[in-house]
Structures are given as structure tokens and as C-alpha cells.
C-alpha positions in Angstrom: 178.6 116.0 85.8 175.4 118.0 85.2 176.2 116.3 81.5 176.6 113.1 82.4 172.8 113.0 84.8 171.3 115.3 81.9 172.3 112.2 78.9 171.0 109.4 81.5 167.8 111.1 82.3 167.1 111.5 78.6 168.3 108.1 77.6 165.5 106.9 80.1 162.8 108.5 79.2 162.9 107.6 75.5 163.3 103.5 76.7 160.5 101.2 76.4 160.6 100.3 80.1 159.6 103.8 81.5 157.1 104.4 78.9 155.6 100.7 79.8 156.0 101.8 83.5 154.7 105.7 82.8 150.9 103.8 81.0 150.8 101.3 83.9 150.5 103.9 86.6 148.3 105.9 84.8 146.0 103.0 84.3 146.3 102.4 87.8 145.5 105.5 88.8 142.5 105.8 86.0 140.8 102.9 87.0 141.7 104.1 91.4 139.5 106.7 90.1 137.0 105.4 88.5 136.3 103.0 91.7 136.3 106.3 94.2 133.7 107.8 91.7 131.8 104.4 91.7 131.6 104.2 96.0 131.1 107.8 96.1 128.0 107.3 93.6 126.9 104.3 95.4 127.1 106.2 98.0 125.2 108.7 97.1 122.4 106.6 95.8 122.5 104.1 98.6 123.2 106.4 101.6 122.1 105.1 105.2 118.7 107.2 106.3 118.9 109.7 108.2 118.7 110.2 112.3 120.4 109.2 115.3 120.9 106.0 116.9 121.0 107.8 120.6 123.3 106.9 123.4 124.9 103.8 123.3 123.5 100.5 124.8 119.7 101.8 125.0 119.6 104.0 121.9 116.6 106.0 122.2 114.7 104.3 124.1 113.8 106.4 126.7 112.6 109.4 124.7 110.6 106.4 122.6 108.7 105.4 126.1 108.4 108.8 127.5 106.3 109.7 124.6 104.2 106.4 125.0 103.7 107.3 129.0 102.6 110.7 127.7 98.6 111.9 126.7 100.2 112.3 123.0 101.0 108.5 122.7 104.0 106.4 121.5 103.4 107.8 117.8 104.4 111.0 119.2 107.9 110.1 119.1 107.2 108.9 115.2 106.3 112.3 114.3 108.6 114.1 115.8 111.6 112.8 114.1 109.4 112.6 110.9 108.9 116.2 111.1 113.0 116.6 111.6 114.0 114.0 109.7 111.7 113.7 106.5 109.4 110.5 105.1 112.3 108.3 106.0 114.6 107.6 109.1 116.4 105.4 111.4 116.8 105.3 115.2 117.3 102.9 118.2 114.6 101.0 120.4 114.9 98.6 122.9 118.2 97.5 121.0 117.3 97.3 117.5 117.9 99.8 114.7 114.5 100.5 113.3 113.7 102.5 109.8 110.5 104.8 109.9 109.3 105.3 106.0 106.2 107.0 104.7 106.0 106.4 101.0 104.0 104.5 98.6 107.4 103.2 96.5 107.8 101.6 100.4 104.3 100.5 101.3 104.4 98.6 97.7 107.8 96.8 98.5 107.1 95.9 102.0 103.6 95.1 102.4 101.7 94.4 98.6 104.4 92.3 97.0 105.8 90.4 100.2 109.1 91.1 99.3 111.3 88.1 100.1 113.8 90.5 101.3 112.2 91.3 104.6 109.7 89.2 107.1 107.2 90.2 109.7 108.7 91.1 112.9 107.2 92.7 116.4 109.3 93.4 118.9 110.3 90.8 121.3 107.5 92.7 124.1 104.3 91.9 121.9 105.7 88.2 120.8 106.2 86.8 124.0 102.7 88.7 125.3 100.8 87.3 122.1 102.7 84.2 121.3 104.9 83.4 118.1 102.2 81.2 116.3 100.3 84.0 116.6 99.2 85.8 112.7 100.9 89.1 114.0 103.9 87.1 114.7 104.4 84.1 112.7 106.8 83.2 109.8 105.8 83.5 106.1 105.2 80.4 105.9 103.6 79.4 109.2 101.5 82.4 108.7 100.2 80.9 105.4 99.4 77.6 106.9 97.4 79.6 110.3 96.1 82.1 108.0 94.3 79.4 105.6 92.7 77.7 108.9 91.5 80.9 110.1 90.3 82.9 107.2 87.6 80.3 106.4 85.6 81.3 109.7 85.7 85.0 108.2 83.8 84.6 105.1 80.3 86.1 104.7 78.6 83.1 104.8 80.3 81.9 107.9 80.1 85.4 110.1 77.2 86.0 109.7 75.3 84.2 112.4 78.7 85.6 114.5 77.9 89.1 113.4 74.2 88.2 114.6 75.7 87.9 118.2 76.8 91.6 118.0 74.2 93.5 117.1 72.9 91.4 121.0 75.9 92.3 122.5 78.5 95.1 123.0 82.0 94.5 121.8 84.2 92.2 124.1 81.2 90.7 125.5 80.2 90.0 121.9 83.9 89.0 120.8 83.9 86.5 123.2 80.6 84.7 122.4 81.6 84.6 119.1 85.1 83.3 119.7 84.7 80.5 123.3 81.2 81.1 124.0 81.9 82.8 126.7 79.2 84.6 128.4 79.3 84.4 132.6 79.7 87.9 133.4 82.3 86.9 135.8 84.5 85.1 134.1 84.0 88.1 131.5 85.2 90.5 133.9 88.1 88.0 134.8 89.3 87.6 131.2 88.9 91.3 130.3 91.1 92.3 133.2 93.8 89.6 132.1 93.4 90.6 127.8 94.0 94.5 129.8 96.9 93.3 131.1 98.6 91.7 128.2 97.8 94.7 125.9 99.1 97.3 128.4 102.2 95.7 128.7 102.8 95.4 125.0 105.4 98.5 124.3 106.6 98.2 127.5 110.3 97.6 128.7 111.0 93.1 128.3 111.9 92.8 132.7 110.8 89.7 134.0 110.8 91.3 137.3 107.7 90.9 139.9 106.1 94.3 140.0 107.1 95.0 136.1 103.8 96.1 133.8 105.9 93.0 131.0 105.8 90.9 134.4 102.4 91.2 135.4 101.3 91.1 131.6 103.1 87.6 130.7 101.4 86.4 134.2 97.9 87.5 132.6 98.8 85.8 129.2 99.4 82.7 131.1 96.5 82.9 133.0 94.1 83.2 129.4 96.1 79.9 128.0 95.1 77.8 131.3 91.2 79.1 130.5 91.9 78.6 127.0 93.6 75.1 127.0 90.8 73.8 129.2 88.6 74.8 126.8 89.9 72.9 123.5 90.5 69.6 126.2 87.1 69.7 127.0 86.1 70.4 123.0 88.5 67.8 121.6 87.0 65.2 124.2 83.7 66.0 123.1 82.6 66.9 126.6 81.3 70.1 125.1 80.2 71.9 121.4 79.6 75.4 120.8 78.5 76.8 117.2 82.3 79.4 117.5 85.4 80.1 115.8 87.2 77.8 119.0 84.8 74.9 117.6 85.9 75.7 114.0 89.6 75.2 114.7 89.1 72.3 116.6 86.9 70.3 114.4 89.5 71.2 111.5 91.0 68.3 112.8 88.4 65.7 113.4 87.6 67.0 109.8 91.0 65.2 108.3 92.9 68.4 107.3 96.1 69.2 108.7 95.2 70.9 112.3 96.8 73.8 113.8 99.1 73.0 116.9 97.5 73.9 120.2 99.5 76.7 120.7 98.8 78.2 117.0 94.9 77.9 118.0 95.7 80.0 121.7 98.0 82.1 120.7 95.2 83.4 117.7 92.8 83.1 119.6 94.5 85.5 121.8 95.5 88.1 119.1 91.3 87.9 117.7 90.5 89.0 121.4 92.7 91.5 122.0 91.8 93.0 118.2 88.3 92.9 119.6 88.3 94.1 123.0 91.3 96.9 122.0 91.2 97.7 118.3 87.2 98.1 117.4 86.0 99.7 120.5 89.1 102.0 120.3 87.4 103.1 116.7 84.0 102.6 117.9 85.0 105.7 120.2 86.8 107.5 117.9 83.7 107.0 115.3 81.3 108.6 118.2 83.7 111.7 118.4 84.3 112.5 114.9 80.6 112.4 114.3 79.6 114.4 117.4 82.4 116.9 116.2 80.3 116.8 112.5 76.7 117.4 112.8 76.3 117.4 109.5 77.4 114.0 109.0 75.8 112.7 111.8 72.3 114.2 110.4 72.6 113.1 107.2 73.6 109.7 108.3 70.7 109.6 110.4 68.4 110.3 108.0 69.5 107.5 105.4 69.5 104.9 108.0 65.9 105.9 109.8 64.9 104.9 106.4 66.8 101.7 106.0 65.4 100.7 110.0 61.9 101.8 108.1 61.9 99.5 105.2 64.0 96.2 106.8 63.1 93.9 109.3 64.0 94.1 113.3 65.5 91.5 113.3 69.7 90.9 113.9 71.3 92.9 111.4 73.7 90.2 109.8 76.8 90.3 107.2 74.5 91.8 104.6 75.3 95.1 106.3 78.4 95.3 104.0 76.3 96.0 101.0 73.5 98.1 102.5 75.6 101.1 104.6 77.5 102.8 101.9 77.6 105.7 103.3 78.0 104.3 106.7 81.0 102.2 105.4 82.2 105.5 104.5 81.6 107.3 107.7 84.2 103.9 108.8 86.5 104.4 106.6 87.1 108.0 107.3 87.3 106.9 110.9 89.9 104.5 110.5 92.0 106.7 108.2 91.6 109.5 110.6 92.1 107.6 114.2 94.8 105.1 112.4 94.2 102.7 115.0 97.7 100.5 114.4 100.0 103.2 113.1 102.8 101.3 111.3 103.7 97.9 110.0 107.3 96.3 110.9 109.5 94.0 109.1 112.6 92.9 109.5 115.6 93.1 106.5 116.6 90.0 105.9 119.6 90.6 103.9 121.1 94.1 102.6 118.7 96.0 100.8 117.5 99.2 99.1 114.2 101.0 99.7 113.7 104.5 97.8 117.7 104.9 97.3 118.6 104.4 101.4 120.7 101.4 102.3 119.1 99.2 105.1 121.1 96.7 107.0 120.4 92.9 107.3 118.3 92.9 111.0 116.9 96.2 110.4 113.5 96.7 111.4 111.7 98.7 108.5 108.2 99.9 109.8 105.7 101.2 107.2 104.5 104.6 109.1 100.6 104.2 108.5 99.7 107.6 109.8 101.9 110.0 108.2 100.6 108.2 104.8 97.1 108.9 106.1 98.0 112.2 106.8 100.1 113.3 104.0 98.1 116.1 102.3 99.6 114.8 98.4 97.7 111.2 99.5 94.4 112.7 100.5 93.1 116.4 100.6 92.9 118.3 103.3 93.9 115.4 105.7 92.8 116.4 108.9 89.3 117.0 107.8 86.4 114.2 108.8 85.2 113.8 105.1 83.6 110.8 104.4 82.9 111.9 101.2 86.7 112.0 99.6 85.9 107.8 99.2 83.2 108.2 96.6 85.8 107.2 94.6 88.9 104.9 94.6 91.8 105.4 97.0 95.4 105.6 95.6 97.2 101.8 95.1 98.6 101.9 98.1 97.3 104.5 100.8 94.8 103.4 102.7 96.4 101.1 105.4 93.7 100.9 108.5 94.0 97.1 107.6 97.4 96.7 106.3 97.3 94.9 102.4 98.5 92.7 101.1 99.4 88.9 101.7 99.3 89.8 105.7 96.2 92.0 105.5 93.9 91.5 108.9 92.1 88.5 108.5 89.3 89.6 110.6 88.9 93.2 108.3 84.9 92.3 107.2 83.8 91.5 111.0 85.1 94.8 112.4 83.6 96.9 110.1 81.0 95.2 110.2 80.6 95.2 114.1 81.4 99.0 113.4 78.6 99.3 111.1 76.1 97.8 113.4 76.9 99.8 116.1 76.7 103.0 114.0 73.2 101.7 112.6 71.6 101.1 116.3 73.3 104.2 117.9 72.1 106.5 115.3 68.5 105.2 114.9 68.2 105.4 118.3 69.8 108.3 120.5 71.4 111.6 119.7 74.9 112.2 121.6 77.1 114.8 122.6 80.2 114.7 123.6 80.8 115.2 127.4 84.6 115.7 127.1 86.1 116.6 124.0 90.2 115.9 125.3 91.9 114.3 122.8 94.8 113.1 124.8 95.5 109.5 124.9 95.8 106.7 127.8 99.4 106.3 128.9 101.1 103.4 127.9 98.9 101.9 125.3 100.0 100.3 122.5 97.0 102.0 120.4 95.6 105.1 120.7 92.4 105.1 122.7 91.0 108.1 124.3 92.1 108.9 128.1 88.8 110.2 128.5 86.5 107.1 127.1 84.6 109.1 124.9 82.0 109.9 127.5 78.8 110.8 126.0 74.6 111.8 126.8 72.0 110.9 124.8 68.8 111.9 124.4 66.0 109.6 122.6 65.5 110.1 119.0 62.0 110.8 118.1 60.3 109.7 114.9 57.1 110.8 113.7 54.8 107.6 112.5 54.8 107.6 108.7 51.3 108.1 107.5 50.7 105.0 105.4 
């Protein structure tokens, strides 16, 4: 018997059928292979970033607006899970999956070459507070059309008699001559209590409920459009003209070019006072700490533009400040690095992608994390020095973001530096200042980091000996 099995065993393994049977499963199982190696090194090469998504339903959410109702700020809980996590990472807020990442490789994809793989996107708080059609906000392409209607009332030649109107005036009350004419203290007071509102309520939790800080913001918003909307009826009607950027966008379209909607001209006209009123006084009072914590800087400062003030006219200081305060522009720039005012940049996946090896999911939010670039010691030298001095030369492609870059870069970038620079030219010409309160924490629930304290200051005069002629 053991014959008999012995014969038939060899008989089959010398027939063509098992040998055509014996190379078809090991092709099968060479090429199974070759496919585990491929996923694995996919894998590998395309892995999902790092962190946690949290507890189901609300992610982290709460640990995201604990840190933005603490004196550290929202980016607190940015840095912490940079710290843990490295220059890229994911989590979960307010029901979206969003990527942190810090490098140049991702600052170049997302934000210089407009990669059509991803489009601008805020979270759903700060759109319905600042409107859709508004630049933050708006589609690629509707962005292109608002931004090419807007960007012609920034040019030198066209701020300068707005830039004029600041060196009268102090920041909102200033932004909002230059933008509706606006100048009856009470309705100031009215409208910076409302532009308060919308801003505070920017990060915070979407309820539509009365007694909500998102309730009581979108009332606010939709108290600015009725102001606002009376406005451009009174303007298209001809019932009134004012030399401001309002007047500009409206007479676009008596002009025969293809107007912006009503609610493209509100909801920017929105976003330019809230940048005004929030964003450059926030720096403004960063700018006044840095330099009272760096005598030096302030001196020498001092002493370049007591000179300027000696040999140029009294008169407004206009756009031509951009060419005549280098080192002032400087003294700006180090501020904005250093204070990082807006500290990332979000866009939303479109489609699966790549960025820097890590896989990221169609409806991703990617945000650019500003701040840990500014503060990333292989970017810039000792980072968390005030050194106005490291931009004598060039920055890297790439690194500094105070303004964002690219096709989305803030069109209003040349007016707040120079309203910065103005400011900086009368305050140092004209007082010394220390500090009264040197705490750095930060007012709760702001969207951008402004100082709890205000920046509170005294002066004293600054007193110039008469040059003997």
C-alpha cells in the first residue's frame, strides 16, 4: 500500500499540471508580497500625522476653549501639542479634524503657490460673524474678483491722503474716517462696542441661543450691516459723497466695471474694521512693550527720528513713511514677528493629499502655524529676542508670515504698517514711556492676542535742545 501512494505521489510531481500549479502559487504569493511591501511603504511614507482626535462627538474642543478663556490665549493649546507632538499634527475642534504644521516645505504648498488642492476655510464661528463674501472667507475665485476691487484703494498713491487722516486720529477712530466717514463720537462708541462684540465671539462655541457670547455677536454683526446698508443707500442715491474706501466701492459701479454685490462691499467693509480696530492696535501695544522692555532700541530710534521731525515738514506724515523709517520699519517688523498677531492660516483639503510625507483627508483643515515658524530658532536666531536688527538683510522664502503671502496676502499690509509707523514716529518724538504693568497674560476669549492689561503706560515730555543754526 505504502508502494502503491509512494508511485502516485511521484508520478505527480514530475506531471506538467502540478508544476504549472506549483509556479502559479508562487507567483501568487510573489506578487501578495510585493503589494504588502508596497501598502506598508506607502504607508510609511504617507502615514496619518500624529495626535489625538479626543472624545468622540466634541473632539477636543474643550481643552481647545479652555486655553482660549485662559491669560495664555487659544494658541496655548497650539503649542502644547506642538511641543508633544512635533512641527506637524492633527486633532478635533468644534467637529472638524484640523492639521497643525510648522514647516516651510508646508508654508510653500499652502499659502505661496495656491495649491489647487486646498481652499481658504475659517471655521463656521468667524464666517457667519464676518460674512462669506468677506476676503478672509471667500472662494478662490470670488476672492480674486473682491480682492481686485479692493486692492486698488490700497495703493500708495490712493492711501495716502487716508494715511493723512491717521497721523489726526488714533486707530479705530481713524479707521473709521478712512473707511464711512464716520466721525460722531457716539455713533463711534456705538459701533466700537458692536465691532467688540463680533470679534469676541469669533472662537467661540456656534449657539444661537439668547445669552450666548456667538448670540450676542451675530446680533452686533447685524446691527453694523443696518448702519452700513444705510450708508451705501444713501451713497448710491447720491444723497451723500465722502472722499473713503465706502465711496470707492460704490462708485466702481457708476464707473461701468463689474460692481461688488452689497453684501461683498459690507461684509469687507466689516473684516477692514475689525483688522483696524483689533489687529494694529493689538501691535501698536505690543510695539510700545517691546520697546519699553529695550531701551536701547527705543534710544536709538529716538535719536534717528528727532532728526527726521528736524529736517521734514509738520505737516501729516503721508505714505511716503514707507521709504523714510527703515529702521522704524524694522522696529515693525520685529514686532509683528514677535507678537504674531494672527497665528496660523487655515485651508481646507479638497481632495486627498500629501504634505511633507503625512496623508491628509479630503475636508481636513490644514492650518499653517505662524508662530512656531516665527519662533523656530533654525528660521531666525535667538527667536525670542526683540532684534530689529536680524532684518538688515533678507528673510528666508517663506518665514516671515505677519501678513500671510502669497495670492491671499492681507490686502491692507502697506496701511498698517504704515499707521504703525506713524504712531511710532509721533510717540517717540514726543514722550518717553514706561511701562506701568509689565503682565503678559492675554484677554480671555480673544481671537488675537492682545494684552489683558492694555499696555498701560506714563510719559513724560521729551525735551530737545534748540539746534544752534
Amino acid at each position: 500500500m505504502a508502494s502503491h501512494l509512494s508511485l502516485a505521489l511521484s508520478h505527480l510531481l514530475r506531471s506538467p499540471f502540478f508544476l504549472l500549479f506549483s509556479l502559479s502559487l508562487l507567483a501568487y504569493l510573489v506578487v501578495r508580497a510585493l503589494r504588502v511591501t508596497g501598502n506598508s511603504r506607502r504607508a510609511i511614507e504617507a502615514a496619518s500625522p500624529p495626535g489625538t482626535t479626543g472624545l468622540p462627538l466634541i473632539g477636543e474642543t474643550p481643552a481647545f476653549l479652555a486655553a482660549n478663556h485662559s491669560g495664555r490665549g487659544v494658541y496655548d493649546f497650539v503649542r502644547a501639542r506642538h511641543l508633544r507632538y512635533g512641527e506637524c499634527f492633527k486633532t478635533n475642534i468644534l467637529g472638524r479634524t484640523h492639521v497643525f504644521v510648522s514647516s516651510i516645505v508646508a508654508v510653500r504648498t499652502l499659502l505661496g503657490h495656491e495649491s489647487p488642492d486646498f481652499s481658504k476655510r475659517y471655521i463656521r464661528s468667524i464666517t457667519e460673524l464676518v460674512g462669506d463674501q468677506s476676503l478672509l472667507c471667500a472662494s478662490h475665485e470670488q476672492h480674486k474678483f473682491i480682492r481686485r476691487h479692493i486692492s486698488c484703494l490700497f495703493k500708495l498713491d490712493s492711501m495716502d491722503s487716508t494715511v493723512k487722516k491717521f497721523d489726526e486720529l488714533i486707530t479705530f477712530n481713524a479707521i473709521c474716517k478712512m473707511l464711512i466717514s464716520t466721525e460722531d463720537e457716539h455713533q463711534l462708541e456705538i459701533l466700537r462696542n458692536d465691532v467688540s462684540e463680533v470679534s469676541e465671539a469669533m472662537l467661540a462655541l456656534p449657539l444661537k441661543f439668547p445669552g450666548t457670547r456667538f448670540y450676542r455677536g451675530l446680533k452686533a454683526r447685524r446691527r453694523i450691516m443696518n448702519k452700513l446698508r444705510k450708508m451705501i443707500d444713501l451713497r448710491k442715491r447720491g444723497s451723500e459723497c465722502h472722499e473713503d474706501f465706502l465711496q470707492g466701492l460704490v462708485r466702481d459701479e457708476s464707473h461701468g466695471n463689474e460692481p461688488l454685490t452689497d453684501d461683498q462691499i459690507l461684509d469687507n467693509i466689516l473684516t477692514l474694521i475689525i483688522a483696524g480696530q483689533v489687529t494694529t492696535a493689538s501691535s501698536i501695544a505690543w510695539m510700545v512693550k517691546y520697546l519699553d522692555e529695550n531701551q536701547e532700541v527705543q534710544e536709538k530710534l529716538r535719536a534717528l527720528h528727532l532728526e527726521l521731525a528736524f529736517t521734514n515738514s509738520l505737516s501729516p506724515l503721508g505714505s511716503e513713511v514707507l521709504n523714510v523709517m527703515p529702521y522704524a520699519l524694522k522696529i515693525v517688523k520685529e514686532t509683528l514677528r514677535m507678537a504674531t498677531i494672527v497665528s496660523w492660516f487655515p485651508r481646507v483639503a479638497l481632495k486627498d493629499s500629501e504634505i511633507g510625507g503625512l496623508r491628509i483627508q479630503k475636508g481636513w483643515i490644514v492650518n499653517v502655524n505662524a508662530r512656531s515658524i516665527h519662533y523656530d530658532p533654525v528660521v531666525y536666531d535667538d527667536p525670542v529676542k526683540f532684534n530689529p536688527s536680524r532684518f538688515d538683510e533678507d528673510s528666508k522664502p517663506y518665514s516671515f508670515l505677519a501678513f500671510g503671502i502669497g495670492g491671499r496676502i492681507c490686502v491692507g499690509m502697506n496701511l498698517a504698517k504704515a499707521m504703525m509707523l506713524i504712531f511710532l514716529h509721533r510717540l517717540v518724538t514726543t514722550y518717553r514711556w514706561r511701562v506701568t504693568d509689565s503682565d503678559s497674560s492675554l484677554q480671555k476669549g480673544a481671537m488675537f492676542p492682545m494684552l489683558r492689561s492694555g499696555c498701560p503706560i506714563t510719559v513724560s515730555p521729551v525735551v530737545v535742545e534748540p539746534k544752534v543754526p
